[in-house]
Biopython code that builds the backbone (N, CA, C, O; Angstrom):
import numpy as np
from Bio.PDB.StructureBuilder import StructureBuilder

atoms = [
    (1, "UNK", "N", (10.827, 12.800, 14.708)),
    (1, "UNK", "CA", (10.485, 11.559, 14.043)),
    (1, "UNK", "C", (10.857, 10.357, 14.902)),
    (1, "UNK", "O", (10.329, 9.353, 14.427)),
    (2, "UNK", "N", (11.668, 10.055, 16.138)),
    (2, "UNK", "CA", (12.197, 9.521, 16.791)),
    (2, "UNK", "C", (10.906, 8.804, 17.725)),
    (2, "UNK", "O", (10.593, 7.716, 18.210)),
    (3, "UNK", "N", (10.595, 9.677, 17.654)),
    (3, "UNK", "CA", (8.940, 9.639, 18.077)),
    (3, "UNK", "C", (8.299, 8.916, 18.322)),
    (3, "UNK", "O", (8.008, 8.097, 19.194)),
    (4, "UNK", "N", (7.891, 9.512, 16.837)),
    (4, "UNK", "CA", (7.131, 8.498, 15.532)),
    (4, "UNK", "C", (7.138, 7.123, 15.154)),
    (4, "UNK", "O", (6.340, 6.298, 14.711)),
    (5, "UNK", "N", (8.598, 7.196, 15.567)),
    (5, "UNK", "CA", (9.095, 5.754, 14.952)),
    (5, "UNK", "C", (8.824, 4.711, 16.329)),
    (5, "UNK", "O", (8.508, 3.550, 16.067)),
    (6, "UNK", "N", (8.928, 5.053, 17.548)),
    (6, "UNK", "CA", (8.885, 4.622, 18.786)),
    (6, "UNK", "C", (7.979, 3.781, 19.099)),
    (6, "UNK", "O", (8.036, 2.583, 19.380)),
    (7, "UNK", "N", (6.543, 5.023, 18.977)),
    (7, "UNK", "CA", (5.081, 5.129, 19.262)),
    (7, "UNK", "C", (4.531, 4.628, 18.611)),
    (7, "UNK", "O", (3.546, 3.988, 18.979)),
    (8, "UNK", "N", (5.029, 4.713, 16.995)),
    (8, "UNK", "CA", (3.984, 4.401, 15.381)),
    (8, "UNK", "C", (3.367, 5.540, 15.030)),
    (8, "UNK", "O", (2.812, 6.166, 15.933)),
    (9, "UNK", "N", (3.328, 5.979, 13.883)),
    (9, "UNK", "CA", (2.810, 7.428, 13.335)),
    (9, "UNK", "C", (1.847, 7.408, 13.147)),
    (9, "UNK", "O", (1.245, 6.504, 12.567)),
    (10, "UNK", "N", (1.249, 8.752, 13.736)),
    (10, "UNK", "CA", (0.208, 8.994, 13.709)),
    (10, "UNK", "C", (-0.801, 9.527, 12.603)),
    (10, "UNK", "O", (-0.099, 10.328, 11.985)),
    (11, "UNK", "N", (-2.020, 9.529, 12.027)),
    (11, "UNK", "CA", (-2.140, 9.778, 10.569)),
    (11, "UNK", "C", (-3.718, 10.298, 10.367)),
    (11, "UNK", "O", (-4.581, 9.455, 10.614)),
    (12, "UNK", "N", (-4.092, 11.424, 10.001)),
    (12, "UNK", "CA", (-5.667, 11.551, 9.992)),
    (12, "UNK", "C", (-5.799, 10.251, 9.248)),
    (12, "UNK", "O", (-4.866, 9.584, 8.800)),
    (13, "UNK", "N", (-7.418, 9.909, 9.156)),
    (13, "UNK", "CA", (-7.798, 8.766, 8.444)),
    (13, "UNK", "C", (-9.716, 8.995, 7.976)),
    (13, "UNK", "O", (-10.776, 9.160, 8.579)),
    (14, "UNK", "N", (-9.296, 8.884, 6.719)),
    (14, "UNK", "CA", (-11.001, 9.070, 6.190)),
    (14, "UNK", "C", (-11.296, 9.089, 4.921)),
    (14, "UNK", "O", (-10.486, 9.616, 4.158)),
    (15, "UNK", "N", (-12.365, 8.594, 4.464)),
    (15, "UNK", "CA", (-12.849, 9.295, 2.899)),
    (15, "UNK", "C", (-14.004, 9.472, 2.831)),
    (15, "UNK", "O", (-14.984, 8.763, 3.058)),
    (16, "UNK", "N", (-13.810, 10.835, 2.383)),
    (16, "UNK", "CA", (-14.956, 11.455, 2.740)),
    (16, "UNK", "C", (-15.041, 12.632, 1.470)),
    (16, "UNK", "O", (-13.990, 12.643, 0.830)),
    (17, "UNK", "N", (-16.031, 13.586, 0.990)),
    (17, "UNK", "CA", (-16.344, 14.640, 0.659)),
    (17, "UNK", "C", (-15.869, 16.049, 1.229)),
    (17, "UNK", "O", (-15.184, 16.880, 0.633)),
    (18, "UNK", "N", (-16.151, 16.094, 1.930)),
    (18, "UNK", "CA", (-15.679, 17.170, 2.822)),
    (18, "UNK", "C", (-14.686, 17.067, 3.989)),
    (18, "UNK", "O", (-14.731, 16.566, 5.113)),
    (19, "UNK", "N", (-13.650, 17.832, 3.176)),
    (19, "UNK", "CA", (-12.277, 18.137, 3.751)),
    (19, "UNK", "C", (-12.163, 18.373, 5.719)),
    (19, "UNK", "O", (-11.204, 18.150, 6.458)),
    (20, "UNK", "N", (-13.479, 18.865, 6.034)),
    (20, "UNK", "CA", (-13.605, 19.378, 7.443)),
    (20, "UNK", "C", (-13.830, 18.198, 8.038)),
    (20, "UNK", "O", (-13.527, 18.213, 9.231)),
    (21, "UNK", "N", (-14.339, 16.969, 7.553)),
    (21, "UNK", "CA", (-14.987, 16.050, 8.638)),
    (21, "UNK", "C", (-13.855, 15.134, 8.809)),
    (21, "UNK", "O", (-14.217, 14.050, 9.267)),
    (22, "UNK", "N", (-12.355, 15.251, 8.541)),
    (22, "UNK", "CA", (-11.370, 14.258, 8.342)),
    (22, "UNK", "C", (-10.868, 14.493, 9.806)),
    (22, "UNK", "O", (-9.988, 15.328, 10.019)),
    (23, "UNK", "N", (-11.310, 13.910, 10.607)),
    (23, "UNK", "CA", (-10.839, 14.272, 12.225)),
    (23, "UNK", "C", (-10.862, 13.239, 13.304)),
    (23, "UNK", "O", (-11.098, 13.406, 14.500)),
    (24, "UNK", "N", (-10.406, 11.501, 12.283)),
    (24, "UNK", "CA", (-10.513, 9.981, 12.779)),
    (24, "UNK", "C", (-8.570, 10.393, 12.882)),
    (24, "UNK", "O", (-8.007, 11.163, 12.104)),
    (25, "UNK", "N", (-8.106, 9.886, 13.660)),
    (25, "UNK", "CA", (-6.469, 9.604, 13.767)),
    (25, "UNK", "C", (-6.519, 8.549, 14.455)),
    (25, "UNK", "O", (-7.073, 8.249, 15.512)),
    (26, "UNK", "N", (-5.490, 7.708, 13.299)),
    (26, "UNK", "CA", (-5.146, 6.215, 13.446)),
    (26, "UNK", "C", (-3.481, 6.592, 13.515)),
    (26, "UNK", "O", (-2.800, 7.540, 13.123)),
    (27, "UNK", "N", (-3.140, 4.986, 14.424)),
    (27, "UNK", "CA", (-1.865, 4.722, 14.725)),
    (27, "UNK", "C", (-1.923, 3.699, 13.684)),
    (27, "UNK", "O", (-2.703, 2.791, 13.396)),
    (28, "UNK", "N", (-0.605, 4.253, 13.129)),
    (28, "UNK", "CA", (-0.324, 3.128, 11.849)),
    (28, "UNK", "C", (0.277, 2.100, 12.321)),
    (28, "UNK", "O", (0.893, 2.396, 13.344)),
    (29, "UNK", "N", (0.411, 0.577, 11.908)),
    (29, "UNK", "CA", (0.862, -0.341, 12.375)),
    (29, "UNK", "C", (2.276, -0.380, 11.848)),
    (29, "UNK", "O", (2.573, 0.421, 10.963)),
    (30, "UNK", "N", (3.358, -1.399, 12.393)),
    (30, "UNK", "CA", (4.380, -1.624, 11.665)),
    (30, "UNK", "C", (4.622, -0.930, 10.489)),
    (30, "UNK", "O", (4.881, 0.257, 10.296)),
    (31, "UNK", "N", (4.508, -1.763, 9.821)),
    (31, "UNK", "CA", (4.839, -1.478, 7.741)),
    (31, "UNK", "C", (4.656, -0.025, 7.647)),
    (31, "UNK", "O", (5.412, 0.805, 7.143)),
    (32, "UNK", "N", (3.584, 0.128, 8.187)),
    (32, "UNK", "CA", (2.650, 1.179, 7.057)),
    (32, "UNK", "C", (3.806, 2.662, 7.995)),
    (32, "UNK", "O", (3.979, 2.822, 9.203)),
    (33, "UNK", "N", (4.261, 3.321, 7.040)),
    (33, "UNK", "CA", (5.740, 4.528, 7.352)),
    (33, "UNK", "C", (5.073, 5.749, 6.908)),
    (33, "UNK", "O", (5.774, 6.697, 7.261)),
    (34, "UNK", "N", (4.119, 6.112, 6.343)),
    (34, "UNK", "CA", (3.929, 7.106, 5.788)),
    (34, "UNK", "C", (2.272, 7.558, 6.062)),
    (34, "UNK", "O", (1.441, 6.682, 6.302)),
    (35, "UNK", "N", (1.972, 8.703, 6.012)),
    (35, "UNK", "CA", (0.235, 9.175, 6.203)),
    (35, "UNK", "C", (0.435, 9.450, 4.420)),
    (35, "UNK", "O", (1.446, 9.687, 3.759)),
    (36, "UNK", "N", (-0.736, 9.325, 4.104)),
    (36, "UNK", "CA", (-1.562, 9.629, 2.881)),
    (36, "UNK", "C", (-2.572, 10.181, 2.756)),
    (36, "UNK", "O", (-3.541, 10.009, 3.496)),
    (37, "UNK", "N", (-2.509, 11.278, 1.382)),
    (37, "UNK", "CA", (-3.828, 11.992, 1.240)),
    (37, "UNK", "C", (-4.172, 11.883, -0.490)),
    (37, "UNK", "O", (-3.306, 12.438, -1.166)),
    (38, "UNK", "N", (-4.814, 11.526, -0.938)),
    (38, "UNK", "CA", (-5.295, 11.736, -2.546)),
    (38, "UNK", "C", (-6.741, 12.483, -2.354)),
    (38, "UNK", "O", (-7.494, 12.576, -1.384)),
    (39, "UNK", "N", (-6.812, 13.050, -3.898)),
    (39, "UNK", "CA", (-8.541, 13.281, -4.346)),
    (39, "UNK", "C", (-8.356, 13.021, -5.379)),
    (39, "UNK", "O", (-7.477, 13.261, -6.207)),
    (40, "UNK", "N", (-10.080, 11.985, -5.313)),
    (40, "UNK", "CA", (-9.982, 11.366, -6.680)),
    (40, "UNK", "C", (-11.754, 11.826, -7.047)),
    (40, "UNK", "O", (-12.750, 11.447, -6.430)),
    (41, "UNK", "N", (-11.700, 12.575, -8.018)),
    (41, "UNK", "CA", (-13.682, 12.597, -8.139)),
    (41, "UNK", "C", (-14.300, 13.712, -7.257)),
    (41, "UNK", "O", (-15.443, 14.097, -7.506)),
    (42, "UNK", "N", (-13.631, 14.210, -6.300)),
    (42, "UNK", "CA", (-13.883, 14.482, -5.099)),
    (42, "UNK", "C", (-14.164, 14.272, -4.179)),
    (42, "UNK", "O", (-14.934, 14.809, -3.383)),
    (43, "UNK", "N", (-13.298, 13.072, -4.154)),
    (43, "UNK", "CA", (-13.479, 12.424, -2.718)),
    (43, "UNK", "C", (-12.121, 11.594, -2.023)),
    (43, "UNK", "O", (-11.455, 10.621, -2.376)),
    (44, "UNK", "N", (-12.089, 12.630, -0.714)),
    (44, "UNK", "CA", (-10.729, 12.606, -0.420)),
    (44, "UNK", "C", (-10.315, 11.632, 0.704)),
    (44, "UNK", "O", (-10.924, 11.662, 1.773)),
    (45, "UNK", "N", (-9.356, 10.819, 0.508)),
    (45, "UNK", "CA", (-9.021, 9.587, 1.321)),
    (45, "UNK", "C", (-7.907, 10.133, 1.871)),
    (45, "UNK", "O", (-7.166, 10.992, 1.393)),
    (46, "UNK", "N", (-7.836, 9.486, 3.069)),
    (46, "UNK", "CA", (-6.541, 9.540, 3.928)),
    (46, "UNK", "C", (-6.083, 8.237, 4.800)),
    (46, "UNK", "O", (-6.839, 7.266, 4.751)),
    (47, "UNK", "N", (-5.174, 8.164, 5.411)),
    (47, "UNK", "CA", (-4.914, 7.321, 5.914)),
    (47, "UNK", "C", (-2.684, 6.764, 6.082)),
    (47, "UNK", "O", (-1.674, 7.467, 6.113)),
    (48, "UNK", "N", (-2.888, 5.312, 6.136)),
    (48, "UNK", "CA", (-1.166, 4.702, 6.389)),
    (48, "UNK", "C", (-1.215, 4.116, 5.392)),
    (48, "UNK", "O", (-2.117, 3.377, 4.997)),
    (49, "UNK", "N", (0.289, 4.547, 4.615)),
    (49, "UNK", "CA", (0.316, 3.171, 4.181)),
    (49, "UNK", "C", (1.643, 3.222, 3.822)),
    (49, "UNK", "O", (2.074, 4.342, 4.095)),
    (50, "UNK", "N", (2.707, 2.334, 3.204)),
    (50, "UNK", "CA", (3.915, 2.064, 2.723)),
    (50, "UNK", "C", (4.193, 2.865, 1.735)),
    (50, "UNK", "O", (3.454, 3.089, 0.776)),
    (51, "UNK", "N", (5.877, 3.589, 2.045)),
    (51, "UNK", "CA", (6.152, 4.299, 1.305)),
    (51, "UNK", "C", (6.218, 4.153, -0.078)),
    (51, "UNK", "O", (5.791, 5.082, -0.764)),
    (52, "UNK", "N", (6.850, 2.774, -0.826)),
    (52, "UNK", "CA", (6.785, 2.551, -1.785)),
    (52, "UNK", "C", (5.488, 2.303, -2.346)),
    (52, "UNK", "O", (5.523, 1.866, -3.497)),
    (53, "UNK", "N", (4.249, 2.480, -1.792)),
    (53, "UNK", "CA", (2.967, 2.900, -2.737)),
    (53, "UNK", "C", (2.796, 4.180, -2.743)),
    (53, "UNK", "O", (1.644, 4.474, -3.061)),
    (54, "UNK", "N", (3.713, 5.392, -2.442)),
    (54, "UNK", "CA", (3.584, 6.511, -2.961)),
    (54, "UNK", "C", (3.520, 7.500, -4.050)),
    (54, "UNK", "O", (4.237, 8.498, -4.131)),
    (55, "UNK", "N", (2.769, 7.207, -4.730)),
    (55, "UNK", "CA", (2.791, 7.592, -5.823)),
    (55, "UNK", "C", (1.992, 7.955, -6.423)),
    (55, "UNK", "O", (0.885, 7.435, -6.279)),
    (56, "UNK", "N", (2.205, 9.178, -7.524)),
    (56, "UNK", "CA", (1.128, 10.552, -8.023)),
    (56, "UNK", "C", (0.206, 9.876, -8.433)),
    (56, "UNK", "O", (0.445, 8.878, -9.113)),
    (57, "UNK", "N", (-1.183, 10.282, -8.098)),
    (57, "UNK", "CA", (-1.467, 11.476, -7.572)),
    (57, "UNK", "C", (-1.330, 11.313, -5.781)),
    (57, "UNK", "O", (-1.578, 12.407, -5.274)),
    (58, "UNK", "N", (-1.126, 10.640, -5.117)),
    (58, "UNK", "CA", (-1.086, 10.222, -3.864)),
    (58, "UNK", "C", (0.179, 10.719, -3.278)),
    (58, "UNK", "O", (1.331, 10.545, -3.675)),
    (59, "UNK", "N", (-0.366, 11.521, -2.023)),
    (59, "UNK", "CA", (0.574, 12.527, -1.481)),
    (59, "UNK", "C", (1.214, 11.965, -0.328)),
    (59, "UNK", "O", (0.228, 11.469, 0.218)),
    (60, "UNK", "N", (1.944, 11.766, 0.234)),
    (60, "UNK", "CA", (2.510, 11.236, 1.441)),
    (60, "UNK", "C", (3.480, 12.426, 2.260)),
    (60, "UNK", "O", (3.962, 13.495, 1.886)),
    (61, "UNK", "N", (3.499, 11.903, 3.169)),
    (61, "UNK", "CA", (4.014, 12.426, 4.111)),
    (61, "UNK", "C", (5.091, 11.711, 5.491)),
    (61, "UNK", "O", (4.699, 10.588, 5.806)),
    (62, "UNK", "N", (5.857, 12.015, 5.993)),
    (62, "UNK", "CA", (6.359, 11.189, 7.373)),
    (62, "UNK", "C", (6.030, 11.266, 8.944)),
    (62, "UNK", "O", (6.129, 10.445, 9.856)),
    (63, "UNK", "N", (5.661, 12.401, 8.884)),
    (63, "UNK", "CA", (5.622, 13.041, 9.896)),
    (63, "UNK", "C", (4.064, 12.524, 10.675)),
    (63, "UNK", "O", (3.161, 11.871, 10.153)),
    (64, "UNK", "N", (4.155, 13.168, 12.322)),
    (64, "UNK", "CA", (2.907, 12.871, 12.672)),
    (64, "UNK", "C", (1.646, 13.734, 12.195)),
    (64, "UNK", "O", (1.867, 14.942, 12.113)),
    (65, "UNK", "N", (0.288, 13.277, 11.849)),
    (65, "UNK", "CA", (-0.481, 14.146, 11.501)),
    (65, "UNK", "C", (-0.231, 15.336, 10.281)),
    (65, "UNK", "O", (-0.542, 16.527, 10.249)),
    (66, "UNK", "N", (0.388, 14.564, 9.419)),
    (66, "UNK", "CA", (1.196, 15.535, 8.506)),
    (66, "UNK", "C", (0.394, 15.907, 7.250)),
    (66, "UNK", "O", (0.755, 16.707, 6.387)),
    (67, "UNK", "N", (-0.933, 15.093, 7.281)),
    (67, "UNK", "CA", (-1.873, 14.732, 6.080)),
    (67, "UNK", "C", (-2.983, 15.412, 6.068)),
    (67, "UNK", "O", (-3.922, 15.345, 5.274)),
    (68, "UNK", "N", (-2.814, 16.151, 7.097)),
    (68, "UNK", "CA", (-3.966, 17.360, 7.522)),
    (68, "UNK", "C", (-4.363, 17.911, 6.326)),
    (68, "UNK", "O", (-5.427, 17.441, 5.923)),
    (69, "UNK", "N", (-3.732, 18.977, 5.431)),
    (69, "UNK", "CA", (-3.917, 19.434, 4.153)),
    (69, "UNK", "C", (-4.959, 18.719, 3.797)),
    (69, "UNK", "O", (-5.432, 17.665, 4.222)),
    (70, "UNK", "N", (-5.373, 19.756, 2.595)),
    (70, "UNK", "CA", (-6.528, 19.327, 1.679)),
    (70, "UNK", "C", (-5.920, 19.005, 0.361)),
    (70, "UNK", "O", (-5.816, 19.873, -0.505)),
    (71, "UNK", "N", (-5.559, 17.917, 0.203)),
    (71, "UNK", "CA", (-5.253, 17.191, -1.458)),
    (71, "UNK", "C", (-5.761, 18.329, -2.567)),
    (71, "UNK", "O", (-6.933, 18.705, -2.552)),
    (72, "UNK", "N", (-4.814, 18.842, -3.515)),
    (72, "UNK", "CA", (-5.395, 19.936, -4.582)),
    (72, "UNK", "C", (-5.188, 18.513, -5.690)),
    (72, "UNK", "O", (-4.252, 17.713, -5.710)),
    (73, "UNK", "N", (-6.542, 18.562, -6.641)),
    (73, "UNK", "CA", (-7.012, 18.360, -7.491)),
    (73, "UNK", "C", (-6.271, 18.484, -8.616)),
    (73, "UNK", "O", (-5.321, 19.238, -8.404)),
    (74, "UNK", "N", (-6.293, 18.141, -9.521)),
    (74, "UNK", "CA", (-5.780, 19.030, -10.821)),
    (74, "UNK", "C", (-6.313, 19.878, -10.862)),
    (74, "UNK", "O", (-5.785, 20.935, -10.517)),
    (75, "UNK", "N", (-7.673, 19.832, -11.320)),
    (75, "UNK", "CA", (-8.333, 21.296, -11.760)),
    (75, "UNK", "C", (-8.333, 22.201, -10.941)),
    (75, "UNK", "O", (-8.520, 23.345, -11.354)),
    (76, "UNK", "N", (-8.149, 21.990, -9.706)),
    (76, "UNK", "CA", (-7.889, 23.031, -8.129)),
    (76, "UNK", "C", (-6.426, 23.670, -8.577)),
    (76, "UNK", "O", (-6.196, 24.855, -8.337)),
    (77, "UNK", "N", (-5.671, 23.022, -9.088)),
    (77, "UNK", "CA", (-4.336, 23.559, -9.293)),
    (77, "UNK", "C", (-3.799, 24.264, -10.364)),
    (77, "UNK", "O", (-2.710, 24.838, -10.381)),
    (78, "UNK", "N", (-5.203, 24.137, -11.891)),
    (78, "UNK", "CA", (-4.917, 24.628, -12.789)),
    (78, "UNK", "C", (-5.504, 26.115, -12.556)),
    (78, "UNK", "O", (-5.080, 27.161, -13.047)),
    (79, "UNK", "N", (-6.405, 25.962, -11.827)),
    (79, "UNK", "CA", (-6.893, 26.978, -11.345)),
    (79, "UNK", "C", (-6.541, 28.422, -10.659)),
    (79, "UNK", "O", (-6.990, 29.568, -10.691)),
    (80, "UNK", "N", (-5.292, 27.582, -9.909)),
    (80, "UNK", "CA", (-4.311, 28.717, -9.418)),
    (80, "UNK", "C", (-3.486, 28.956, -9.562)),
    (80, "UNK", "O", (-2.753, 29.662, -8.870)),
    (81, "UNK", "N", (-3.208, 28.205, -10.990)),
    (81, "UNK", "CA", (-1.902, 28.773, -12.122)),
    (81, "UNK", "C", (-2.405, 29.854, -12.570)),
    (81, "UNK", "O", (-1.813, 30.922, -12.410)),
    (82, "UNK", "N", (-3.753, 29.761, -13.302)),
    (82, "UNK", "CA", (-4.320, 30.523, -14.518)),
    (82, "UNK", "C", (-4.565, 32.258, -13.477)),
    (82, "UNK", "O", (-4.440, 33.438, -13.807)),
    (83, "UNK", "N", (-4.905, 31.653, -12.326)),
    (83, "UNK", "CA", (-5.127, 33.116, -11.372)),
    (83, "UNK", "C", (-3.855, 33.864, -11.297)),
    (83, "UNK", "O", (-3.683, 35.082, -11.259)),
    (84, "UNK", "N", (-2.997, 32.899, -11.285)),
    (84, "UNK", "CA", (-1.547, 33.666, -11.023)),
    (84, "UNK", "C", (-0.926, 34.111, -12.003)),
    (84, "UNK", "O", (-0.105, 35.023, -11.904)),
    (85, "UNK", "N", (-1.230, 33.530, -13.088)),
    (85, "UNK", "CA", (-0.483, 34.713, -14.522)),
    (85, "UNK", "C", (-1.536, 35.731, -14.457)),
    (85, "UNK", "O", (-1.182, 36.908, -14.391)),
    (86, "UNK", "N", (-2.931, 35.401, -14.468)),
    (86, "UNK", "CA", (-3.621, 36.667, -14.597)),
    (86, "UNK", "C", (-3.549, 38.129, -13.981)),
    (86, "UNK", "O", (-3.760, 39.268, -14.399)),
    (87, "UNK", "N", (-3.079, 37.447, -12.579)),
    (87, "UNK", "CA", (-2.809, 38.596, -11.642)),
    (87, "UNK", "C", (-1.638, 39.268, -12.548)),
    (87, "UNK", "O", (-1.893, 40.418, -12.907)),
    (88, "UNK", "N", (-0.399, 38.731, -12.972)),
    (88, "UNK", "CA", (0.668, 39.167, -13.355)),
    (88, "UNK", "C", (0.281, 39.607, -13.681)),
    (88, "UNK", "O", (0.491, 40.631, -13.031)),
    (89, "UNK", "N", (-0.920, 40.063, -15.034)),
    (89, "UNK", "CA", (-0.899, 41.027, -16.180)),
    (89, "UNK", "C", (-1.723, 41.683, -16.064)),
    (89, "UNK", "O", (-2.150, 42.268, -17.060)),
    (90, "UNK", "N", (-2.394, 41.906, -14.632)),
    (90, "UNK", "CA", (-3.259, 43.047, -14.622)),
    (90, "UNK", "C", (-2.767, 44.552, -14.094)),
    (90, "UNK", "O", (-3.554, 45.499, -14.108)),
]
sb = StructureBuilder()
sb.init_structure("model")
sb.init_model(0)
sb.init_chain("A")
sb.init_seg("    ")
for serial, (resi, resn, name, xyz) in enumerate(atoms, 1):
    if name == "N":
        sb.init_residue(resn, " ", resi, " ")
    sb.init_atom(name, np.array(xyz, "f"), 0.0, 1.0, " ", f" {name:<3s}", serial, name[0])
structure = sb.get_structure()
C-alpha cells in the first residue's frame, strides 16, 4: 500500500453491462483513497472515490486494482444462498 499511496491508486474504471469490458484503469487523484464497484439494474460502475462515500450497496476496496470482481447483486446472492441450503439437503 506504500505504493499506492506514493504513486496514487490504481482502480478499474467503467459502467457498463458487461462485467468483461471493465478494462479502463485510472489513477485516482488525491482525495479519492478507495476503488469502487456497485450494481445497480445491471449495470455495473467502477471507479475512485472517498472512503467515507462507502457505503452499501457500494463495495470498496484499498488496494491497487482491487475492484476487479464482479459486484453480486442481491438477487445474485440470494441465489447462492438458496443453492447452498439446497445442496445441504440433497
Amino acid at each position: 500500500m506504500i505504493l499506492s499511496t506514493a504513486c496514487g491508486l490504481r482502480c478499474y474504471s467503467c459502467v457498463t453491462t458487461n462485467p468483461k469490458a471493465c478494462t479502463r484503469i485510472s489513477l485516482c487523484p488525491g482525495p479519492l483513497d478507495r476503488c469502487f464497484s456497485t450494481m445497480v439494474d445491471g449495470h455495473i460502475t467502477k471507479g475512485c472515490r472517498r472512503n467515507q462515500y462507502c457505503i452499501k450497496p457500494i463495495s470498496c476496496c484499498g488496494d491497487d486494482l482491487c475492484n476487479s470482481a464482479i459486484p453480486a447483486s442481491g438477487s445474485v446472492i440470494l441465489l447462492l444462498v438458496s443453492s447452498a441450503i439446497t445442496t445441504l439437503f440433497l
